[in-house]
Chimera marker file (.cmm) of the C-alpha trace (Angstrom):
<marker_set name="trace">
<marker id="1" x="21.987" y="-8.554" z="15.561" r="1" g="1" b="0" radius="0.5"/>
<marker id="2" x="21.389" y="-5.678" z="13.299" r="1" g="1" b="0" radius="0.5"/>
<marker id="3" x="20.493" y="-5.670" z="9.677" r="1" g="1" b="0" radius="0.5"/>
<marker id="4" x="19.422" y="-2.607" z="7.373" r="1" g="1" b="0" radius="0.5"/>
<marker id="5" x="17.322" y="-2.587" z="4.602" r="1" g="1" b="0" radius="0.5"/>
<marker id="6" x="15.090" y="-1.084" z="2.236" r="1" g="1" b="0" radius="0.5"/>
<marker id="7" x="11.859" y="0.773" z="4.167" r="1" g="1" b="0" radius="0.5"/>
<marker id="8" x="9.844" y="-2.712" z="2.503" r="1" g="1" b="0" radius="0.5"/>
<marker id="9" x="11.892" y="-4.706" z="4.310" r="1" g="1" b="0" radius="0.5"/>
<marker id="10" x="9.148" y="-5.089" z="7.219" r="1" g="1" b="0" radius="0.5"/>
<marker id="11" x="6.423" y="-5.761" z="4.760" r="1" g="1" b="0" radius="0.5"/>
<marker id="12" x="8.748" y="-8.512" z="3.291" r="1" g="1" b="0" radius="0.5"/>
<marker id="13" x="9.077" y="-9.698" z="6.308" r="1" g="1" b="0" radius="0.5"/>
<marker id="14" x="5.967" y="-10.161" z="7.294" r="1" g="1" b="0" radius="0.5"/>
<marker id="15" x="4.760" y="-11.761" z="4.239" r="1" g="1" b="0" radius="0.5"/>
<marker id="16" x="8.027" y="-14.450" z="4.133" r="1" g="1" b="0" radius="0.5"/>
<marker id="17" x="7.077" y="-15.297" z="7.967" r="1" g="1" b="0" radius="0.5"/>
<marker id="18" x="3.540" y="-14.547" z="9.550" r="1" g="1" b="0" radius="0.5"/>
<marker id="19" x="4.707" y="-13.416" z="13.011" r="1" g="1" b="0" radius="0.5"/>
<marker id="20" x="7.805" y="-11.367" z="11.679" r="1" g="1" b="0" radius="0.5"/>
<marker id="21" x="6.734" y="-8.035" z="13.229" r="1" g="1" b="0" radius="0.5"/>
<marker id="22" x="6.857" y="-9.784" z="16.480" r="1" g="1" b="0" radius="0.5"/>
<marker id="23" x="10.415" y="-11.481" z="16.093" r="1" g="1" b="0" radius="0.5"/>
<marker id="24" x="12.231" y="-8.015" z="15.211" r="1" g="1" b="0" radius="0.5"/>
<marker id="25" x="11.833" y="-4.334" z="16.140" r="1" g="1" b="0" radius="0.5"/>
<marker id="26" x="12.565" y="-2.087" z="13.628" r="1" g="1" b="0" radius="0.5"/>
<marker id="27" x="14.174" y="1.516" z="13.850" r="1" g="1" b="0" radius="0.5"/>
<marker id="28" x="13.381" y="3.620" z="10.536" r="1" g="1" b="0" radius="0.5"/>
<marker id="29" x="17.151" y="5.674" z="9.989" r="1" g="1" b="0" radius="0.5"/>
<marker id="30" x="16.047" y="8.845" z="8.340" r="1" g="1" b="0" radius="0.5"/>
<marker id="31" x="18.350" y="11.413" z="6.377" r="1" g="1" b="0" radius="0.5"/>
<marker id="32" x="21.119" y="12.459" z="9.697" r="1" g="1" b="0" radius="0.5"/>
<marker id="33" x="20.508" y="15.715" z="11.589" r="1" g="1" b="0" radius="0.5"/>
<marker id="34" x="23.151" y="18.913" z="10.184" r="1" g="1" b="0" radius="0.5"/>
<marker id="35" x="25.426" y="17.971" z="13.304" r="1" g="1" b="0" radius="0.5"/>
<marker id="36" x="25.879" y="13.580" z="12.663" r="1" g="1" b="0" radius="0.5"/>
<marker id="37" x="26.366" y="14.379" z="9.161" r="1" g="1" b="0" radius="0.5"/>
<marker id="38" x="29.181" y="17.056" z="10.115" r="1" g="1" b="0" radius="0.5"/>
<marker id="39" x="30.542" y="14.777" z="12.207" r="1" g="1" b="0" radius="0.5"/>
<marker id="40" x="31.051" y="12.283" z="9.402" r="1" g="1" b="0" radius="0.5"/>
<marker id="41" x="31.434" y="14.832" z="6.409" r="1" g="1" b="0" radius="0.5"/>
<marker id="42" x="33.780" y="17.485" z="8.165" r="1" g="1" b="0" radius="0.5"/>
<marker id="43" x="36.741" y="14.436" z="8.894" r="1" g="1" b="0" radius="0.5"/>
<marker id="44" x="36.395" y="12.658" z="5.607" r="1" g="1" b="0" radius="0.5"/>
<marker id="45" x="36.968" y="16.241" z="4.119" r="1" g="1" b="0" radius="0.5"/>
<marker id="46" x="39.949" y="16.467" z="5.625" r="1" g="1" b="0" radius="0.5"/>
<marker id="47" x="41.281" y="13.474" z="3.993" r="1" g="1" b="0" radius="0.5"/>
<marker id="48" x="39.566" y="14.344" z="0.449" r="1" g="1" b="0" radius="0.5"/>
<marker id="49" x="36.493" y="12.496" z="0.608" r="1" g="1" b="0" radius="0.5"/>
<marker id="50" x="33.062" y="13.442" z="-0.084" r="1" g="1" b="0" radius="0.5"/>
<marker id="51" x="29.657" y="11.623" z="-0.476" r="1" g="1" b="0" radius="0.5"/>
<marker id="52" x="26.424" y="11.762" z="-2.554" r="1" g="1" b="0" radius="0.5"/>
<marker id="53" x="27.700" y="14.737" z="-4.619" r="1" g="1" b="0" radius="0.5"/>
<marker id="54" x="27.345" y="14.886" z="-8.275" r="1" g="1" b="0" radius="0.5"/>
<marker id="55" x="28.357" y="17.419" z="-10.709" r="1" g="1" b="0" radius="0.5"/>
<marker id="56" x="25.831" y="19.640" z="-12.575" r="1" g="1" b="0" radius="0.5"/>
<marker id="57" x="26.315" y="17.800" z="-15.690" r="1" g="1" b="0" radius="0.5"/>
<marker id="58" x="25.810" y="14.156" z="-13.776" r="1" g="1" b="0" radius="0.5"/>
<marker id="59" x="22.643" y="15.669" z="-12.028" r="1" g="1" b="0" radius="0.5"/>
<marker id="60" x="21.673" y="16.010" z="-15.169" r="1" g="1" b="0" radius="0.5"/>
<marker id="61" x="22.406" y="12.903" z="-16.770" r="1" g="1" b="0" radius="0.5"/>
<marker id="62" x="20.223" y="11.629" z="-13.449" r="1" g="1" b="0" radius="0.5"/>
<marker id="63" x="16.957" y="13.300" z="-14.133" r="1" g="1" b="0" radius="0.5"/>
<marker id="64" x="17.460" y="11.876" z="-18.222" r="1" g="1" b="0" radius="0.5"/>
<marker id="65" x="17.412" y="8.136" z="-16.631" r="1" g="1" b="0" radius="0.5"/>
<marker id="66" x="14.454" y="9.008" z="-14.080" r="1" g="1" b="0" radius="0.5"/>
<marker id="67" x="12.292" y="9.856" z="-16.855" r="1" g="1" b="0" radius="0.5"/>
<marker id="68" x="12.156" y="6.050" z="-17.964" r="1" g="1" b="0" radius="0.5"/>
<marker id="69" x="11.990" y="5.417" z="-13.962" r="1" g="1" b="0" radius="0.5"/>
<marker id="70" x="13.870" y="2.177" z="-12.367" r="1" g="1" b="0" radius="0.5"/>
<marker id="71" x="14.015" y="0.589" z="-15.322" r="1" g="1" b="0" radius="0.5"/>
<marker id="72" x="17.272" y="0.063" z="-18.068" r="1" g="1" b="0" radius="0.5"/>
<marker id="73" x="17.309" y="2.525" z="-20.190" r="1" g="1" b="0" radius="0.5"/>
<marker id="74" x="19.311" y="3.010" z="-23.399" r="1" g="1" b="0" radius="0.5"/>
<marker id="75" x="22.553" y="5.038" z="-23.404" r="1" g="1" b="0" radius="0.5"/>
<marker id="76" x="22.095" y="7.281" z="-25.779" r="1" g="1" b="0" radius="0.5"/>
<marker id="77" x="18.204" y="7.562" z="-25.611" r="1" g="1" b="0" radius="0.5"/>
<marker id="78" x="19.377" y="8.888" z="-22.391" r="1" g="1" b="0" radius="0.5"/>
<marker id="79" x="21.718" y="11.127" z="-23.714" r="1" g="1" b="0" radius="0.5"/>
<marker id="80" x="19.298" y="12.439" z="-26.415" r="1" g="1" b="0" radius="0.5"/>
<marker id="81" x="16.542" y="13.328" z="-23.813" r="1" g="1" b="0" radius="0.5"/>
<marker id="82" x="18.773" y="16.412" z="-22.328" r="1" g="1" b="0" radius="0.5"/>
<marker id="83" x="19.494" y="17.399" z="-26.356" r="1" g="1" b="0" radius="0.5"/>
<marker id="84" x="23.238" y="15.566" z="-25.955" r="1" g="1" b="0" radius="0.5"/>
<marker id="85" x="25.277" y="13.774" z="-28.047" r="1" g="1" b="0" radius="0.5"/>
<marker id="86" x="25.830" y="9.971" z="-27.003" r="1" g="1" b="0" radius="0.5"/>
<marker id="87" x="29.183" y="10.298" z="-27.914" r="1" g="1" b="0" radius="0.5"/>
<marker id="88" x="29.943" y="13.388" z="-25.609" r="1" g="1" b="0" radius="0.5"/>
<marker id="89" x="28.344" y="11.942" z="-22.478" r="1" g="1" b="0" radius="0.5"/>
<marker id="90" x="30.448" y="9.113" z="-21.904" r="1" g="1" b="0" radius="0.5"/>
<marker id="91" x="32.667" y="10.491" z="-19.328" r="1" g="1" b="0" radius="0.5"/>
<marker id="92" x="29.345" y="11.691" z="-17.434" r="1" g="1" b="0" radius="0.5"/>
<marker id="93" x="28.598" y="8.083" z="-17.887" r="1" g="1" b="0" radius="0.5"/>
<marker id="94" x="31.631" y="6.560" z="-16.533" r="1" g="1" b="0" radius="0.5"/>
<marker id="95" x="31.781" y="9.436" z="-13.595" r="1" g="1" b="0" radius="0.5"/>
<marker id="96" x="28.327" y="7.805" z="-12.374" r="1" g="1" b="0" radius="0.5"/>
<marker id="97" x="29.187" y="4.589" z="-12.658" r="1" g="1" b="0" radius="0.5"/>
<marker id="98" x="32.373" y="5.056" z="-10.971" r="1" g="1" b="0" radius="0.5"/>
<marker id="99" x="30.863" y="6.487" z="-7.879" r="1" g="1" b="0" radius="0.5"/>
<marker id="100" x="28.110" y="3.059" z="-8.047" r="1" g="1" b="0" radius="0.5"/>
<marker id="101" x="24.628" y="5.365" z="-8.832" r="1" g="1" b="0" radius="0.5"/>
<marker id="102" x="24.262" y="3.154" z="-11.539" r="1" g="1" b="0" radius="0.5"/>
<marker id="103" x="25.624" y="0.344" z="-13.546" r="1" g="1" b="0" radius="0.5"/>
<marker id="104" x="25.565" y="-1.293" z="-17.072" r="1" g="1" b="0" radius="0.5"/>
<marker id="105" x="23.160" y="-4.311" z="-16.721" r="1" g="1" b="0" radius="0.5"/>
<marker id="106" x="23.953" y="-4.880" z="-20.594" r="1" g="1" b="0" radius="0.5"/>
<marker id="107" x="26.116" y="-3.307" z="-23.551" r="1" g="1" b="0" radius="0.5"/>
<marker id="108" x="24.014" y="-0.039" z="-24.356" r="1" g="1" b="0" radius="0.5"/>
<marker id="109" x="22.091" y="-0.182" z="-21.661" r="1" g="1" b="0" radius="0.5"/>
<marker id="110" x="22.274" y="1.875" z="-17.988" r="1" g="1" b="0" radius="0.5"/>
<marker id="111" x="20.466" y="1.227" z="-14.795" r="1" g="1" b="0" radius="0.5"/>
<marker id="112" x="19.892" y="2.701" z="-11.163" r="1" g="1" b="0" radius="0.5"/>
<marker id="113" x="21.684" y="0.555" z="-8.802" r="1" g="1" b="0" radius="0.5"/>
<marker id="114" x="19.408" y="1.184" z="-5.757" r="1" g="1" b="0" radius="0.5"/>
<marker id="115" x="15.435" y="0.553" z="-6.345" r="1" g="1" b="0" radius="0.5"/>
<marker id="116" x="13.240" y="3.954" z="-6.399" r="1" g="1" b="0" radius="0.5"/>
<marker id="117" x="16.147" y="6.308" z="-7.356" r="1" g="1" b="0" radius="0.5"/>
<marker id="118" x="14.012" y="7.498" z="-10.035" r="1" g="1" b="0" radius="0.5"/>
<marker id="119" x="11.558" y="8.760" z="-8.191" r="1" g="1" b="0" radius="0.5"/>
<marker id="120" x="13.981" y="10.431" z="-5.586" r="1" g="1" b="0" radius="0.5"/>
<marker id="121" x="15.599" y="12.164" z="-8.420" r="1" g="1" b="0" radius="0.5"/>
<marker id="122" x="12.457" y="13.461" z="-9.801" r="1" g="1" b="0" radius="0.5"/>
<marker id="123" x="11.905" y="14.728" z="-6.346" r="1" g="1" b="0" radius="0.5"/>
<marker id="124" x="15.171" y="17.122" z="-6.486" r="1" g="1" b="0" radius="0.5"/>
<marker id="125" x="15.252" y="20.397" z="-7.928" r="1" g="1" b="0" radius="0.5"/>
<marker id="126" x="15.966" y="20.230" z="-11.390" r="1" g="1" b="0" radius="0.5"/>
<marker id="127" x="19.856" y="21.565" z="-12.368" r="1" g="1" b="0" radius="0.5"/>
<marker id="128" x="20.539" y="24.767" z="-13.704" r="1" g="1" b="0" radius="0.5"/>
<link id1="1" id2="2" r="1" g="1" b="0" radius="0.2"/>
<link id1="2" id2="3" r="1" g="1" b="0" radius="0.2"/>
<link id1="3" id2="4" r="1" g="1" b="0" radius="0.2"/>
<link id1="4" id2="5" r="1" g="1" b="0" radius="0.2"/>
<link id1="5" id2="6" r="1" g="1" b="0" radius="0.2"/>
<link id1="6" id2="7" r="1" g="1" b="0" radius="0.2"/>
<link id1="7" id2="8" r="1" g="1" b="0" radius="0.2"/>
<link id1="8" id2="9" r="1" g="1" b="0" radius="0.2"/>
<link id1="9" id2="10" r="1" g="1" b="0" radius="0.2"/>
<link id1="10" id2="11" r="1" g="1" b="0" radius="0.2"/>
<link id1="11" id2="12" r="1" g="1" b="0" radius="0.2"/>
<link id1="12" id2="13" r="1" g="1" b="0" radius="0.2"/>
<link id1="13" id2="14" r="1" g="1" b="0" radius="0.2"/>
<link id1="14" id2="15" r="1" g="1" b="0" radius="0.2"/>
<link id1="15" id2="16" r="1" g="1" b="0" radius="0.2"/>
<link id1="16" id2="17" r="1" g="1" b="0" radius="0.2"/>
<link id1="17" id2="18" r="1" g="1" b="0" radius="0.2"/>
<link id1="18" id2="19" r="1" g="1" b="0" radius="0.2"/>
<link id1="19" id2="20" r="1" g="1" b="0" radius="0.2"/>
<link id1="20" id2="21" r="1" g="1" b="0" radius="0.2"/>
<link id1="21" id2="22" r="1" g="1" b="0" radius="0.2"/>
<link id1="22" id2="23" r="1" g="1" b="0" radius="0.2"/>
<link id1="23" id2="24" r="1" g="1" b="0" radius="0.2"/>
<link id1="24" id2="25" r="1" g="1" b="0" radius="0.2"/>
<link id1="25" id2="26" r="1" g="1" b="0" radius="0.2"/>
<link id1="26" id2="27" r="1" g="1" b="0" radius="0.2"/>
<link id1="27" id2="28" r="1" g="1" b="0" radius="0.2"/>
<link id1="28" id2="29" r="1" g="1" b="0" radius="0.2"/>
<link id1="29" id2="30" r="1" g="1" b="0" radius="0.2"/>
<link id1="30" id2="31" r="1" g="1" b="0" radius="0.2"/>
<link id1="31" id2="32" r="1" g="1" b="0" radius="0.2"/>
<link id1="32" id2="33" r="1" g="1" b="0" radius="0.2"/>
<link id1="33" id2="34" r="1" g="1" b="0" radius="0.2"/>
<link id1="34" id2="35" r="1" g="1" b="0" radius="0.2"/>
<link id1="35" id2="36" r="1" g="1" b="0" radius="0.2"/>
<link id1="36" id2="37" r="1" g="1" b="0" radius="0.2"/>
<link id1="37" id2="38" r="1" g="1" b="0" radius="0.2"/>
<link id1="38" id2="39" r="1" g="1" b="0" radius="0.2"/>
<link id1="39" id2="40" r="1" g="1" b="0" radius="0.2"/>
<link id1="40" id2="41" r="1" g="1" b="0" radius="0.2"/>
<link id1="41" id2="42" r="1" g="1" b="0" radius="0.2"/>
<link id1="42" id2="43" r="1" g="1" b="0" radius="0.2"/>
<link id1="43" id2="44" r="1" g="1" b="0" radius="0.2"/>
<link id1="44" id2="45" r="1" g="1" b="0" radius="0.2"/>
<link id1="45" id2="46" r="1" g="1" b="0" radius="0.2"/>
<link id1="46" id2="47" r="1" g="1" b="0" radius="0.2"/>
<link id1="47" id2="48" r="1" g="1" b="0" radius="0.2"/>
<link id1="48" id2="49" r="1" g="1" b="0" radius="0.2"/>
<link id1="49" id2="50" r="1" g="1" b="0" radius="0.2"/>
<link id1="50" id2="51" r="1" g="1" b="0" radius="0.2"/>
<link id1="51" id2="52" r="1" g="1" b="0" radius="0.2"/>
<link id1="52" id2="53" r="1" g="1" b="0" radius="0.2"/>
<link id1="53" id2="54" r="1" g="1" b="0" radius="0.2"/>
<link id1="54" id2="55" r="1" g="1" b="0" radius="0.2"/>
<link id1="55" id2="56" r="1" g="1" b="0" radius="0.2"/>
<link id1="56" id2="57" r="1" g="1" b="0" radius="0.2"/>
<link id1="57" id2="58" r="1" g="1" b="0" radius="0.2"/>
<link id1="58" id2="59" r="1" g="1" b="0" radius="0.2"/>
<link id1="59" id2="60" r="1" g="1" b="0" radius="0.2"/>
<link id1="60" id2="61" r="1" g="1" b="0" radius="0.2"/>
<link id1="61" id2="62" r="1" g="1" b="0" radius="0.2"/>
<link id1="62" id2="63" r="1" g="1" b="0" radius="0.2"/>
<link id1="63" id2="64" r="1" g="1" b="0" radius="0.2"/>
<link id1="64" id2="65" r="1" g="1" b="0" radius="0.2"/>
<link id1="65" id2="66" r="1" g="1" b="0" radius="0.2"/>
<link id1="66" id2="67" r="1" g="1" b="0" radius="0.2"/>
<link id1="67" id2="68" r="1" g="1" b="0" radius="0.2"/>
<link id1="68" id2="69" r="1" g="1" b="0" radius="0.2"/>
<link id1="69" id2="70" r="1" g="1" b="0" radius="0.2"/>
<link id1="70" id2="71" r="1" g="1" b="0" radius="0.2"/>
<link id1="71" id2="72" r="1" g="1" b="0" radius="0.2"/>
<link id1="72" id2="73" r="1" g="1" b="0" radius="0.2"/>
<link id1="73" id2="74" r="1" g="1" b="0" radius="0.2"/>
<link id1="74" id2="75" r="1" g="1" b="0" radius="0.2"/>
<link id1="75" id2="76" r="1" g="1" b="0" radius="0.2"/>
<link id1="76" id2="77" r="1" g="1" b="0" radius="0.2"/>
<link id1="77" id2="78" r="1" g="1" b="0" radius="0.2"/>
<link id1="78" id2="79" r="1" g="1" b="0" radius="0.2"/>
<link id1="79" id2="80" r="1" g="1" b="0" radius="0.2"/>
<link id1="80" id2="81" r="1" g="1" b="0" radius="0.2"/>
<link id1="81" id2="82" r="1" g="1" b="0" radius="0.2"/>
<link id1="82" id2="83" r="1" g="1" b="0" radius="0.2"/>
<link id1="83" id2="84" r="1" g="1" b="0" radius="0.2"/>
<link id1="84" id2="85" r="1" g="1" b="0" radius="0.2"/>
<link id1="85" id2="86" r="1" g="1" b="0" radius="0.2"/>
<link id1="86" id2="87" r="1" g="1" b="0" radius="0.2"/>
<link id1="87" id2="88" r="1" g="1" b="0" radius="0.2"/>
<link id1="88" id2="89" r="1" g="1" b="0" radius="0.2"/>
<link id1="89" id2="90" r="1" g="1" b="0" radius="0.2"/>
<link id1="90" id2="91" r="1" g="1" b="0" radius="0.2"/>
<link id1="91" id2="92" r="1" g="1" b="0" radius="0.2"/>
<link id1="92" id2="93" r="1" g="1" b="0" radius="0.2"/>
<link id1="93" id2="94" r="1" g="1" b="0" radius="0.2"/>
<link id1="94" id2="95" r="1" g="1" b="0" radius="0.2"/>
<link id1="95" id2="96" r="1" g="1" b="0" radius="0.2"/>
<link id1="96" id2="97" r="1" g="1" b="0" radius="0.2"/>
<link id1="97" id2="98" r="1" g="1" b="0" radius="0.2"/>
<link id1="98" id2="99" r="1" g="1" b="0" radius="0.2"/>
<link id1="99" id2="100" r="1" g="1" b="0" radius="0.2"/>
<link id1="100" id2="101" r="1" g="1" b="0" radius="0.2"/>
<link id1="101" id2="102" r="1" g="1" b="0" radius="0.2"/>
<link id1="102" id2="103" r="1" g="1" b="0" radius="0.2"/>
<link id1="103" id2="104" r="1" g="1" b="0" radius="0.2"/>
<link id1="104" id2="105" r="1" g="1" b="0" radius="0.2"/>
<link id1="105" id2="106" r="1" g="1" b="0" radius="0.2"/>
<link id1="106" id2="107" r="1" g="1" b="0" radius="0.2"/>
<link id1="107" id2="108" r="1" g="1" b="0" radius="0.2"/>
<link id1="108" id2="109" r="1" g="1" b="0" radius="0.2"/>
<link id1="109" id2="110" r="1" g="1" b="0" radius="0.2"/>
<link id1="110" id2="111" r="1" g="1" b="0" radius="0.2"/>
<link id1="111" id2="112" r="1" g="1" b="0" radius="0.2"/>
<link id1="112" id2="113" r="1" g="1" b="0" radius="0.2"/>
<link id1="113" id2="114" r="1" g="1" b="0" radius="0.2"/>
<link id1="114" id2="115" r="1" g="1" b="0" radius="0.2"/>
<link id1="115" id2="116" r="1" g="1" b="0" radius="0.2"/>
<link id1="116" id2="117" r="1" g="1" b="0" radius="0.2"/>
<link id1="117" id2="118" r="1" g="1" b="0" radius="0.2"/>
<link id1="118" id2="119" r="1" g="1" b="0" radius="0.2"/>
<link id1="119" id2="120" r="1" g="1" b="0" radius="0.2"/>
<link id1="120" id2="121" r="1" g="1" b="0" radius="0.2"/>
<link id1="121" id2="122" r="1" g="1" b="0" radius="0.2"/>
<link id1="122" id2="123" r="1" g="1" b="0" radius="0.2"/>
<link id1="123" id2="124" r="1" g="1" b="0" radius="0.2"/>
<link id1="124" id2="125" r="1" g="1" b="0" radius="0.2"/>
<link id1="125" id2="126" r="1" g="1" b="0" radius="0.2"/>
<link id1="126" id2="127" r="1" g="1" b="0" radius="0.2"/>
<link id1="127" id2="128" r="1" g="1" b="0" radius="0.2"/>
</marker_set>
């Protein structure tokens, strides 16, 4: 059996069942070497796909919802942060949504959907 998960996962684990590190071995998958992610990027090319790309404009959007970290953050506080309009960031919005880096929990409201994206995007170099 295989399952993936979240690098907690053996901590959470080990707390839901007291011998868990003995009843699995885990493999961490770190980010592919240049020649397995060629060997996934370079077909799916050739048939118009691409992965974890987002425009300038979206990268931006990004770093406006890391600043208030995992948690929901308000639409157009978010758009305010970069100096935007609310009203002129909605295809941004729907661009990001579309390609699932985040979702609308509740009306007015935007989320990450994976846990700690904040702080990868933080990580990144800020867009020009």
């Amino acid at each position: 059996m295989a399952f993936a998960g979240l690098p907690s996962l053996p901590r959470q684990l080990a707390e839901a069942k007291s011998y868990a590190e003995r009843l699995f071995t885990y493999h961490p998958v770190d980010a592919l070497p240049p020649a397995a992610a060629a060997a996934l990027a370079l077909p799916a090319q050739g048939e118009g796909v691409t992965w974890e790309r987002a425009t300038k404009a979206e990268r931006r959007h990004l770093r406006a919802m890391a600043d208030n970290g995992d948690e929901p953050s308000s639409s157009g506080a978010v758009a305010r942060r970069p100096g935007k309009d609310p009203g002129r960031v909605s295809a941004v919005r729907a661009q990001l949504i579309a390609k699932g880096l985040f979702h609308a929990p509740a009306t007015g409201e935007v989320a990450f959907t994976v846990p700690m994206t904040a702080a990868f995007i933080t990580r990144q170099p800020a867009p020009e």
